[in-house]
DODO-358865 format. One line per 10 residues: their letters; for each residue x, y, z of C-alpha. Coordinates in Angstrom, 1 decimal. Example, Ala and Ser with C-alpha at 12.3 -4.5 7.8 and 13.67 -1.06 7.14 Angstrom:
# residues 2
as	12.3,-4.5,7.8 ~ 13.7,-1.1,7.1 .
This chain:
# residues 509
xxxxxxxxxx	-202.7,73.4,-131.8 ~ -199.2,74.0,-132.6 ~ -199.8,72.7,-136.4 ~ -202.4,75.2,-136.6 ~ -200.2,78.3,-135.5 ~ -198.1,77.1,-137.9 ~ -200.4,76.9,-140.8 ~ -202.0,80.5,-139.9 ~ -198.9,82.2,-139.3 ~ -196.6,81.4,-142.4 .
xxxxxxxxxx	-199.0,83.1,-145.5 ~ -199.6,86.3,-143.3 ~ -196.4,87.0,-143.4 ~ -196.8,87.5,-147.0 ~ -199.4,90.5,-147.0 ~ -196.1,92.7,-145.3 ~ -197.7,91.7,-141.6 ~ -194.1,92.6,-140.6 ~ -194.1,95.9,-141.9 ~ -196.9,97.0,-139.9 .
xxxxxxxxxx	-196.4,95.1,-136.7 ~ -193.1,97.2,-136.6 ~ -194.7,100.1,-137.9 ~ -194.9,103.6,-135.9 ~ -199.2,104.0,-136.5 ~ -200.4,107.5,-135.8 ~ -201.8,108.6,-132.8 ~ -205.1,110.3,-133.2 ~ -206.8,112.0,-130.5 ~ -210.3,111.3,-130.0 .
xxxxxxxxxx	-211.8,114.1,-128.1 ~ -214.6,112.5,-126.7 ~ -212.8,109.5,-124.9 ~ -210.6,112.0,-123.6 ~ -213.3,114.2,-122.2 ~ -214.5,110.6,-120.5 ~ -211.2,110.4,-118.8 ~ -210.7,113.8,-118.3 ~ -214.4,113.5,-116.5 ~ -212.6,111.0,-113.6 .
xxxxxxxxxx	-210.0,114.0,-112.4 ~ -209.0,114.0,-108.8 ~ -212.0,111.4,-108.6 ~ -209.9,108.2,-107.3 ~ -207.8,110.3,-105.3 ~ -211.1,112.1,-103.5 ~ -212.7,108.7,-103.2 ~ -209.1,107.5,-101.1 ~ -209.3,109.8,-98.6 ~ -213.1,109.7,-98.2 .
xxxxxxxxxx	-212.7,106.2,-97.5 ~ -209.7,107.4,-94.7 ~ -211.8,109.3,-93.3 ~ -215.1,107.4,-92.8 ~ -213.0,104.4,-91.7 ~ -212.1,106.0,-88.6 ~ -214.4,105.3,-85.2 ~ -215.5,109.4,-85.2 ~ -215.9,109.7,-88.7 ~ -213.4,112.5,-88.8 .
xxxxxxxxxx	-209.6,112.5,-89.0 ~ -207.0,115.6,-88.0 ~ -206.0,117.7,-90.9 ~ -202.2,116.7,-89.5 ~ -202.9,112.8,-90.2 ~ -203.8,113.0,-93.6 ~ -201.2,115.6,-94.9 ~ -198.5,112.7,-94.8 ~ -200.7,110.8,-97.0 ~ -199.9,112.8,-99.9 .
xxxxxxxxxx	-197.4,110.1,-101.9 ~ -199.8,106.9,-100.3 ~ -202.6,108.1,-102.6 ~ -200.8,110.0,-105.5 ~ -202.7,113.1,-104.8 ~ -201.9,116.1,-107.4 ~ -201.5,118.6,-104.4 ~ -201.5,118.7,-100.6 ~ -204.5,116.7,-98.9 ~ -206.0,120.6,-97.1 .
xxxxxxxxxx	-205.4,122.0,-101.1 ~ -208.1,118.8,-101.9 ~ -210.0,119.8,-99.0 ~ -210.4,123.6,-99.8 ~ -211.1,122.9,-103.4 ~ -214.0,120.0,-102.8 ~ -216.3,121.9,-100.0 ~ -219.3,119.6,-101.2 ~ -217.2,116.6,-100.3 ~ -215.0,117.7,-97.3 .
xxxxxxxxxx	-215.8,119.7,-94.3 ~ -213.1,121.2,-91.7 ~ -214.1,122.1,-88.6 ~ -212.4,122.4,-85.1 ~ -213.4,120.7,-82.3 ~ -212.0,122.7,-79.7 ~ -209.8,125.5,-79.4 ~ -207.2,123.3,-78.2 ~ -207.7,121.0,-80.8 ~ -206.1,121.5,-84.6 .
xxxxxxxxxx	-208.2,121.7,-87.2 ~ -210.2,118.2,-88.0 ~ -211.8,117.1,-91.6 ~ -215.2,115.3,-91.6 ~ -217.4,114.2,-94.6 ~ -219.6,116.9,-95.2 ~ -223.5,116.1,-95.4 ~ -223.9,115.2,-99.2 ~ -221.1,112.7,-99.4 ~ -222.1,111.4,-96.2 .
xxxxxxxxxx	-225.3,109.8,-98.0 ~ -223.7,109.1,-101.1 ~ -221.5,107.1,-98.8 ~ -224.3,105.3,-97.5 ~ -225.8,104.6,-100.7 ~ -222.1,103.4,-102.2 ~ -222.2,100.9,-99.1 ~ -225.3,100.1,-99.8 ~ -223.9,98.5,-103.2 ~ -221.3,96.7,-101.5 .
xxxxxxxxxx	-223.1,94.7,-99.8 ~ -225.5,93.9,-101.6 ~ -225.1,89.7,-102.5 ~ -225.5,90.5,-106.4 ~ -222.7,92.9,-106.6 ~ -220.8,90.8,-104.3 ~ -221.2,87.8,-106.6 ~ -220.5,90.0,-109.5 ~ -217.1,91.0,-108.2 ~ -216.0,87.8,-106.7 .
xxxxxxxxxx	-216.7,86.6,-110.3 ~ -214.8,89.2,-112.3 ~ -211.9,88.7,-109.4 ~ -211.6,85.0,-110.2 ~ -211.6,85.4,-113.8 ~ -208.6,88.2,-113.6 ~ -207.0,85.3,-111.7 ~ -207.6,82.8,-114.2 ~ -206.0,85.1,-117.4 ~ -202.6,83.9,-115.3 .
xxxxxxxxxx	-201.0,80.6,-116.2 ~ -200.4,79.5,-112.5 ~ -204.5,81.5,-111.2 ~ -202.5,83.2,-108.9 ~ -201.4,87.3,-108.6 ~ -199.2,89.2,-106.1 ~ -201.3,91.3,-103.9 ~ -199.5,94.7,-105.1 ~ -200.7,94.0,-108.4 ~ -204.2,93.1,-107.5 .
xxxxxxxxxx	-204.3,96.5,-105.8 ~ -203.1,98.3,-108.9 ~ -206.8,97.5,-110.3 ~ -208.7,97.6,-106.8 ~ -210.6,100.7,-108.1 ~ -211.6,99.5,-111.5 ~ -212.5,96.2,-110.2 ~ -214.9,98.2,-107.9 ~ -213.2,96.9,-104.8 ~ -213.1,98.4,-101.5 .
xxxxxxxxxx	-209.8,99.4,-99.9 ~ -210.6,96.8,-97.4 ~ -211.6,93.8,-100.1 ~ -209.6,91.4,-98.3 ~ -211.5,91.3,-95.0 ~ -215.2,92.8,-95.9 ~ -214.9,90.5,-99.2 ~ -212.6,87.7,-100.1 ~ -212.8,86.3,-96.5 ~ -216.6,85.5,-97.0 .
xxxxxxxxxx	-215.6,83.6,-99.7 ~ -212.9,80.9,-99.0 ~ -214.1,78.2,-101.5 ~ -212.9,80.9,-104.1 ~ -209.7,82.8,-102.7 ~ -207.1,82.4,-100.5 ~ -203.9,84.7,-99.8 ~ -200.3,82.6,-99.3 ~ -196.9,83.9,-99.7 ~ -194.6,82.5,-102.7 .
xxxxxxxxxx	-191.6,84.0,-104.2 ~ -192.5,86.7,-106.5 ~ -190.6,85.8,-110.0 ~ -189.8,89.6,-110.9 ~ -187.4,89.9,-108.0 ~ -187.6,86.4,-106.3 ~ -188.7,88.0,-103.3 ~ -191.4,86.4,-100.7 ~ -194.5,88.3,-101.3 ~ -198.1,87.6,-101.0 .
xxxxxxxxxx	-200.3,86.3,-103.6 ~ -204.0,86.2,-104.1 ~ -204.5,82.7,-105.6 ~ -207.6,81.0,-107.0 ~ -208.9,78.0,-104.7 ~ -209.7,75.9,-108.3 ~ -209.9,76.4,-111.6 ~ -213.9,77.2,-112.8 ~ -215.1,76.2,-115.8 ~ -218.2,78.5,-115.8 .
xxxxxxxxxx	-216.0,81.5,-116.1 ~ -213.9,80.6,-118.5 ~ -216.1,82.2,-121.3 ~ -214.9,85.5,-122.3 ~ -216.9,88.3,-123.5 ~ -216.3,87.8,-127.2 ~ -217.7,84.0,-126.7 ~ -220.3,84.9,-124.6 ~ -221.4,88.0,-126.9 ~ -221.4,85.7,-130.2 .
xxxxxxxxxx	-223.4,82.9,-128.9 ~ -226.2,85.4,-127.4 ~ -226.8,86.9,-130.6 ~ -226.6,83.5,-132.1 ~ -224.0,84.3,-134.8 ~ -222.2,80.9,-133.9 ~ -222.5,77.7,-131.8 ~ -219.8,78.1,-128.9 ~ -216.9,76.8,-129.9 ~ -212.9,76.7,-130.0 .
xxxxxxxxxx	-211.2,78.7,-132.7 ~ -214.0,80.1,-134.2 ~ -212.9,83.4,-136.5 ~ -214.4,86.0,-134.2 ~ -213.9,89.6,-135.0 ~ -213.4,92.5,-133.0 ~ -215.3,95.2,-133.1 ~ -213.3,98.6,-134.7 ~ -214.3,102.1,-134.3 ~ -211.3,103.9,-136.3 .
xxxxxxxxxx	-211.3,108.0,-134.8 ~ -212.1,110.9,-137.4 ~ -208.8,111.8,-139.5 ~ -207.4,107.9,-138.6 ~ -206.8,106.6,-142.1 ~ -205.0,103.0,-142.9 ~ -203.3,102.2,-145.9 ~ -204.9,100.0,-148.3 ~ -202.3,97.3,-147.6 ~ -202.5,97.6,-143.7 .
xxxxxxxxxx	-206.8,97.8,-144.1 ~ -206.1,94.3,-146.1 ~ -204.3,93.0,-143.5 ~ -206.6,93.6,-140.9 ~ -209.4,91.7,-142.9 ~ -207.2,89.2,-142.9 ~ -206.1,89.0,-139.0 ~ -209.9,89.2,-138.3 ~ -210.2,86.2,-139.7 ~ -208.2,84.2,-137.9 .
xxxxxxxxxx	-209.2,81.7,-135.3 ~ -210.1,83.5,-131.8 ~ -208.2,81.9,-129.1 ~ -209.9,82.5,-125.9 ~ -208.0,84.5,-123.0 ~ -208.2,81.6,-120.6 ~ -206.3,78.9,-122.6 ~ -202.6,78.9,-122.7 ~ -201.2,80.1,-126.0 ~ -197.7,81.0,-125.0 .
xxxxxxxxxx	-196.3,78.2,-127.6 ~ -197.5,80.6,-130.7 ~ -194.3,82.7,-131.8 ~ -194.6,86.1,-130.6 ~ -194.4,88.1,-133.7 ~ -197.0,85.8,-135.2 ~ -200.3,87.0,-136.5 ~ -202.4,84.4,-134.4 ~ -200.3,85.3,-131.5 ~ -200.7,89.1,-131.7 .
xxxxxxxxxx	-204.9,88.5,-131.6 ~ -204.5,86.1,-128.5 ~ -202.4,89.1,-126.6 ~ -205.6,91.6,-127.9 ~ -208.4,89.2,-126.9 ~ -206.2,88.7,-123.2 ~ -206.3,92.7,-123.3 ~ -209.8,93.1,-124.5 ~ -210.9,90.4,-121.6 ~ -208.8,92.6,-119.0 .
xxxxxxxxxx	-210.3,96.1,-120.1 ~ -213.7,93.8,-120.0 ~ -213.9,92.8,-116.3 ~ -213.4,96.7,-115.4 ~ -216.1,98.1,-114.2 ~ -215.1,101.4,-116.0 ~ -213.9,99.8,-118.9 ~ -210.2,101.8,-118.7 ~ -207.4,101.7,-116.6 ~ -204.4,103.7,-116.1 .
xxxxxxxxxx	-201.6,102.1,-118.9 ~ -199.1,101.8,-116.3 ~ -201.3,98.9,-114.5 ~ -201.9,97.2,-117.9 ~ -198.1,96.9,-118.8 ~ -197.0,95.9,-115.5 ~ -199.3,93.1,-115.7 ~ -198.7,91.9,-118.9 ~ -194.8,91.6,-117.8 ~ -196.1,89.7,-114.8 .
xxxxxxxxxx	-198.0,87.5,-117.2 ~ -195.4,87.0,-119.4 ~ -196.1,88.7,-122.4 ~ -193.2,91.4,-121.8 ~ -194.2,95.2,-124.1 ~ -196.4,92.7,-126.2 ~ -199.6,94.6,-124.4 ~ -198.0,98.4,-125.0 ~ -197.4,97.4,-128.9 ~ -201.1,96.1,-129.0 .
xxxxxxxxxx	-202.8,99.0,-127.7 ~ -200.5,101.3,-130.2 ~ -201.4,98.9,-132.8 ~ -205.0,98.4,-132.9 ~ -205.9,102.2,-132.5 ~ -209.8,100.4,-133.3 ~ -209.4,98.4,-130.6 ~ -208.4,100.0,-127.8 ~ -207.3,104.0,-127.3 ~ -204.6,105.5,-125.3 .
xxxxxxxxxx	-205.6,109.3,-123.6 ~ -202.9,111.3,-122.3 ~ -205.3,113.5,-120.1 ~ -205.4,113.5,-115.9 ~ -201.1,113.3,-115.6 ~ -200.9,109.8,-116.9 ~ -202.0,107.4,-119.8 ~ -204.8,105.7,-119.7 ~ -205.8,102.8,-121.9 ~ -209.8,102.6,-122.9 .
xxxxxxxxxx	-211.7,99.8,-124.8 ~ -213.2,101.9,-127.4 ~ -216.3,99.4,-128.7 ~ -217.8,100.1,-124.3 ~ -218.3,103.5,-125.8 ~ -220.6,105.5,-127.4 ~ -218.9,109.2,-127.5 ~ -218.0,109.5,-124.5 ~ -220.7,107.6,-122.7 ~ -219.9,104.2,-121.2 .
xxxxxxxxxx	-222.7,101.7,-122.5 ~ -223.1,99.5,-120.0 ~ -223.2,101.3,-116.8 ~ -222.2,99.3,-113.7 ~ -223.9,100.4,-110.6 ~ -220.9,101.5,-109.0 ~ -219.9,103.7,-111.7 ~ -223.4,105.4,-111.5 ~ -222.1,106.1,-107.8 ~ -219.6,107.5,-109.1 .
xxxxxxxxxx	-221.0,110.2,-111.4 ~ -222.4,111.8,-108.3 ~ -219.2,111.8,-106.7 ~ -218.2,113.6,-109.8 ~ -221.7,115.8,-109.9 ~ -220.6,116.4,-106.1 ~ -217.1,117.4,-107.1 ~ -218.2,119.8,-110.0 ~ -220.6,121.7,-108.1 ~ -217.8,122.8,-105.4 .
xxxxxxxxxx	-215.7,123.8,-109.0 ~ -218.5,126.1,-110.1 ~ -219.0,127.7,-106.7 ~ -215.4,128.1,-106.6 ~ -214.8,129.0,-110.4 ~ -218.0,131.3,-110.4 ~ -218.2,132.8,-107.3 ~ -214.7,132.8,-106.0 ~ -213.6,135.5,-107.6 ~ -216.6,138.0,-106.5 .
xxxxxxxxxx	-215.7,136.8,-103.2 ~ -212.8,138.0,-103.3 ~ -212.8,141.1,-104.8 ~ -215.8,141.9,-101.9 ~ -213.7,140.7,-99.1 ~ -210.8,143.3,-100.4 ~ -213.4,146.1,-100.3 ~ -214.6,145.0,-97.0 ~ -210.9,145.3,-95.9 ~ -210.2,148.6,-96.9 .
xxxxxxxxxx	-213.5,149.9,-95.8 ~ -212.4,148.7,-92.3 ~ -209.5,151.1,-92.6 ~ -211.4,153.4,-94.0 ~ -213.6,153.2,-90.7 ~ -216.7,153.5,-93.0 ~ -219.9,151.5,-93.9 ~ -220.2,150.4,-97.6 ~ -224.2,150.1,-99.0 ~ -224.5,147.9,-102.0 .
xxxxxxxxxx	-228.5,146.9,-101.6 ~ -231.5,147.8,-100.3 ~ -232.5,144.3,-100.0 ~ -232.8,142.6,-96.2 ~ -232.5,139.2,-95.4 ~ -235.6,139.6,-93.0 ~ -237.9,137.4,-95.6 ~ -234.9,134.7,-95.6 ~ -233.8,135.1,-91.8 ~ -237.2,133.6,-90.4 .
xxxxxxxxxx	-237.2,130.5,-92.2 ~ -233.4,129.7,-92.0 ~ -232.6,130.1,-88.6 ~ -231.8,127.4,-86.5 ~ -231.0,128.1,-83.1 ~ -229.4,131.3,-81.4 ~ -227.7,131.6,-78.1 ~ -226.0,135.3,-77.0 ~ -222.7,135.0,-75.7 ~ -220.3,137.9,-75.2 .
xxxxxxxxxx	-216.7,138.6,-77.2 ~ -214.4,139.9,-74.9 ~ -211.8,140.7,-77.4 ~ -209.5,143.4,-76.8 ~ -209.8,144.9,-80.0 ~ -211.5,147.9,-79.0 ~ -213.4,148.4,-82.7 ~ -214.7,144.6,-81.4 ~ -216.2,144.8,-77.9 ~ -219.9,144.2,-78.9 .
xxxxxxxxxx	-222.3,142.3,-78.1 ~ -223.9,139.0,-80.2 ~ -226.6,136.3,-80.9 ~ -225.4,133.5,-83.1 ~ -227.9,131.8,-85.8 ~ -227.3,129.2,-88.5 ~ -228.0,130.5,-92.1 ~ -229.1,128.2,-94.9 ~ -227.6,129.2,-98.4 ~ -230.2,128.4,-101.1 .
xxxxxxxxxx	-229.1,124.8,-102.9 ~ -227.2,125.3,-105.8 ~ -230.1,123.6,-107.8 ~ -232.5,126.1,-106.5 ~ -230.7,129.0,-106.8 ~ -230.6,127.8,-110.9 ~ -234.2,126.7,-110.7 ~ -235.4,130.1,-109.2 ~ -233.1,132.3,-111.1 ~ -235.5,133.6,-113.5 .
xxxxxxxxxx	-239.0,132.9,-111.6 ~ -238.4,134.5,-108.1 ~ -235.1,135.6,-107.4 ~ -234.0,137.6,-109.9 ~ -230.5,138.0,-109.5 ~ -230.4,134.5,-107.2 ~ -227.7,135.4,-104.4 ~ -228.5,139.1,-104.2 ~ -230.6,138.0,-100.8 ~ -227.6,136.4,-99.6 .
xxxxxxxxxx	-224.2,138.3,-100.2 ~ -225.1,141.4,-102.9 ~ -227.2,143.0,-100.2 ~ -223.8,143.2,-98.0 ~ -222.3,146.5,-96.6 ~ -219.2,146.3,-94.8 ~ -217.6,148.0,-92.0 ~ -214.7,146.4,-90.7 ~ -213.2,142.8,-91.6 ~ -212.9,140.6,-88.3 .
xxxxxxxxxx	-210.7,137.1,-88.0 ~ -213.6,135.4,-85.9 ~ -212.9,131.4,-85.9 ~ -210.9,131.9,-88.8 ~ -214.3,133.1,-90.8 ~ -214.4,136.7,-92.2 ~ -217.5,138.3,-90.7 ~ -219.1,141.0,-93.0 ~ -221.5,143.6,-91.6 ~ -225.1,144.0,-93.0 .
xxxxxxxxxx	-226.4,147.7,-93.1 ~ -230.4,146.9,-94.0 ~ -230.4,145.5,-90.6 ~ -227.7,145.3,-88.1 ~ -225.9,141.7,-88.1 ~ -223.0,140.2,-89.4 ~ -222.6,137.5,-91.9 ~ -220.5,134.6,-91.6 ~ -218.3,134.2,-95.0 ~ -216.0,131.1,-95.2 .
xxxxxxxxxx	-212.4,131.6,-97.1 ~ -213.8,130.0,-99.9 ~ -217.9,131.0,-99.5 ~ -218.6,127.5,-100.8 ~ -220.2,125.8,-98.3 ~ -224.0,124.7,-97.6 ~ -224.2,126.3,-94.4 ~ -223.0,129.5,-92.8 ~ -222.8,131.0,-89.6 ~ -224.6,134.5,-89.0 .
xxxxxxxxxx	-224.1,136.9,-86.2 ~ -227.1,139.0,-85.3 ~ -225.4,142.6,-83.8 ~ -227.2,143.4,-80.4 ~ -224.5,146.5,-79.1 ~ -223.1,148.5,-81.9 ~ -221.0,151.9,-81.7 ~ -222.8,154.4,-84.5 ~ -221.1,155.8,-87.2 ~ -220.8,158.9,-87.0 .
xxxxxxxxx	-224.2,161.2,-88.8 ~ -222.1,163.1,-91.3 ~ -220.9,159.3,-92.3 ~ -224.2,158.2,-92.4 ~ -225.6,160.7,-94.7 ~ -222.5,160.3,-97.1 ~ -223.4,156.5,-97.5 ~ -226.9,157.1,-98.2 ~ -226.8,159.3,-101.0 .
């Protein structure tokens, strides 16, 4: 093996494979891999502390318990910031007046929950990440890894923040955790090592993809060529495009053999370091990872800034985005645009966490700012004394099929403009998908039912919800500080003081 380094390495060094190696290439951005990472924002995070939450006994955590969490999950703000931005996700609610203010799943996520734990359990994605574990184990020399770096990747391997116990313990004749001395700092750490070593998996995707489409007979150091998809305005030099050629066909080492004896400014060393990082980027289950876990692996793994001078090096290869606060490195040829190829079930979860997550934005982006601008009007109308008529529309056609349940209760508040009188009902807002659905057909304008056909008279801190008077027909409408929620609270008015007649005749002309 070491005669045939030799041999390969010595005439390369002749088409200037120095000059590029220690070449600055050009970075190229490639918009639609960044809009594929860009897609994941606040996902991981969101994902964290839905799993906080749903792993406690009520299903709901105080909003005091998780603020702390902030630098434990990396979040980009303040976990009740998350929680007021992602309504579709998060829900806060109070149990009690004596009790501060709680966070729960709300009733979307809770099923995608289900149906994401639904996946985990099943025995073929179990297999499928116990497999893809072990063969991350096996790209070490000694098929062992501390646990703080096996965490790093816990989310791209599709692991659950519990793996150890809901996973790995079910599977002793493949794992076990034992404490050595970690060589970075020669502290006593623990390690996830690899029971024995297993031949079956030691077939990387390059192999495995080459003898299904029957271009070779498996083999060892076969020439096998990467696949390259160069981004628009990337152009080599004629020199550096006749080098490639070259390196392409050299013999592929395979990720799980040992090649740390091949000088490390070699050609045939450089293309065992990309087909380690290929293999890595392979085993994800979204194809990327953040560039901060790759590098700190490859210094575990002994190849030192070798994987950070690939990745720059092979901008065909593999592409580094610069979008969601960090760097993020993305195997290119598991992309078409910015579609991944080859979806893994879990990443199909995933894009409804994301679907989830983007309709809160639009509710937030779209509506938020309506909202606002009606809830100052319904403010200064309450100093004004006066009642404000925007629509003629009642919700009497929506009202019978939305309500829910009423009980009256009496507010004995000693704000005398607030000594009435009330029945409480639940209203439905339309679905988001409805509302786009029935835009044109029924609705017209689709929310004009729901919050144009508002008037208000006075703004009331009820709960901590702003309550809004209707004037078609005398209630109040529950508005949350953010109106994005599936469910308000409405307030049918029983005992109301009139407004005066001279008032009344003013607001309806």
């Amino acid at each position: 093996m070491t005669t045939m380094a030799v041999r390969t390495r010595v005439p390369h060094r002749l088409v200037l494979v120095r000059n590029f190696v220690d070449a600055r290439i050009k970075w190229v951005r490639d918009p639609y891999l960044d809009t594929a990472v860009e897609r994941e924002k606040n996902l991981k995070e969101i994902l964290s502390l839905k799993n906080q939450i749903f792993s406690s006994p009520s299903k709901s955590l105080p909003l005091s318990s998780l603020s702390p969490l902030k630098s434990h999950f990396n979040l980009p703000t303040s976990a009740s910031k998350l929680f007021h931005k992602y309504p579709s996700i998060f829900s806060q609610f109070q149990p009690s007046p004596s009790i501060p203010l709680h966070v729960k799943l709300a009733p979307q996520a809770v099923a995608l929950n289900k149906e994401e734990l639904a996946i985990h359990t099943s025995p073929s994605h179990r297999n499928d990440t116990v497999n893809r574990l072990a063969k991350l184990l096996m790209l070490t020399k000694t098929g062992r890894l501390p646990l703080h770096i096996v965490d790093k990747f816990k989310f791209d391997l599709g692991l659950t923040s519990n793996y150890i116990t809901f996973l790995l313990s079910d599977y002793p004749e493949y794992f076990h955790v034992c404490e050595y001395k970690d060589p970075c700092d020669g502290k006593e750490t623990l390690f996830l090592e690899l029971v024995s070593w297993r031949d079956e998996l030691a077939i990387s995707e390059m192999e495995k993809r080459a003898s299904f489409y029957g271009q070779v007979k498996l083999k060892k150091g076969l020439p096998l060529r990467f696949s390259m998809k160069f981004p628009n305005g990337f152009d080599l030099e004629k020199k550096v495009k006749d080098w490639v050629e070259t390196w392409q066909d050299l013999p592929y080492i395979s990720p799980y053999e040992n090649a740390f004896h091949l000088g490390p400014k070699s050609d045939q060393a450089e293309k065992w370091t990309v087909a380690v990082l290929h293999e890595l980027l392979w085993l994800l289950v979204s194809k990327k990872t953040e560039g901060k876990n790759v590098y700190s692996l490859g210094e575990y793994l002994g190849f030192e800034n070798r994987f950070e001078k690939a990745v720059k090096h092979f901008p065909g290869i593999f592409y580094m985005s610069n979008k969601i606060r960090t760097q993020t490195v993305v195997l290119k040829e598991a992309y078409r645009k910015d579609f991944l190829m080859e979806k893994h079930p879990l990443m199909g979860m995933r894009f409804r966490y994301i679907h989830l997550m983007n309709k809160s934005d639009k509710f937030r982006k779209g509506d938020g700012v309506r909202l606002f601008r009606r809830k100052r009007k319904v403010m200064r109308y309450a100093d004004e004394g006066e009642v404000m008529k925007e629509g003629s529309k009642s919700l009497e056609e929506n009202k019978d099929s939305n309500v829910s349940s009423s009980s009256e209760f009496y507010d004995g508040s000693d704000d005398e403009n607030f000594k009435t009188k009330f029945a409480w009902f639940h209203y439905n807002i339309p679905d988001e998908r409805i509302v786009e659905k029935e835009r044109k057909r029924k609705y017209g304008k689709c929310r004009r039912n729901t919050r144009d056909a508002m008037a208000a008279l006075f703004n009331v801190n009820l709960t901590n919800n702003s309550v809004a008077i209707f004037v078609s027909e005398p209630c109040f409408f529950c508005l949350q500080i953010n109106d994005l929620c599936d469910y308000g609270i409405g307030i049918r008015l029983l005992e109301f003081v009139s407004v005066p007649a001279a008032k009344k005749e003013e607001n309806q002309s």
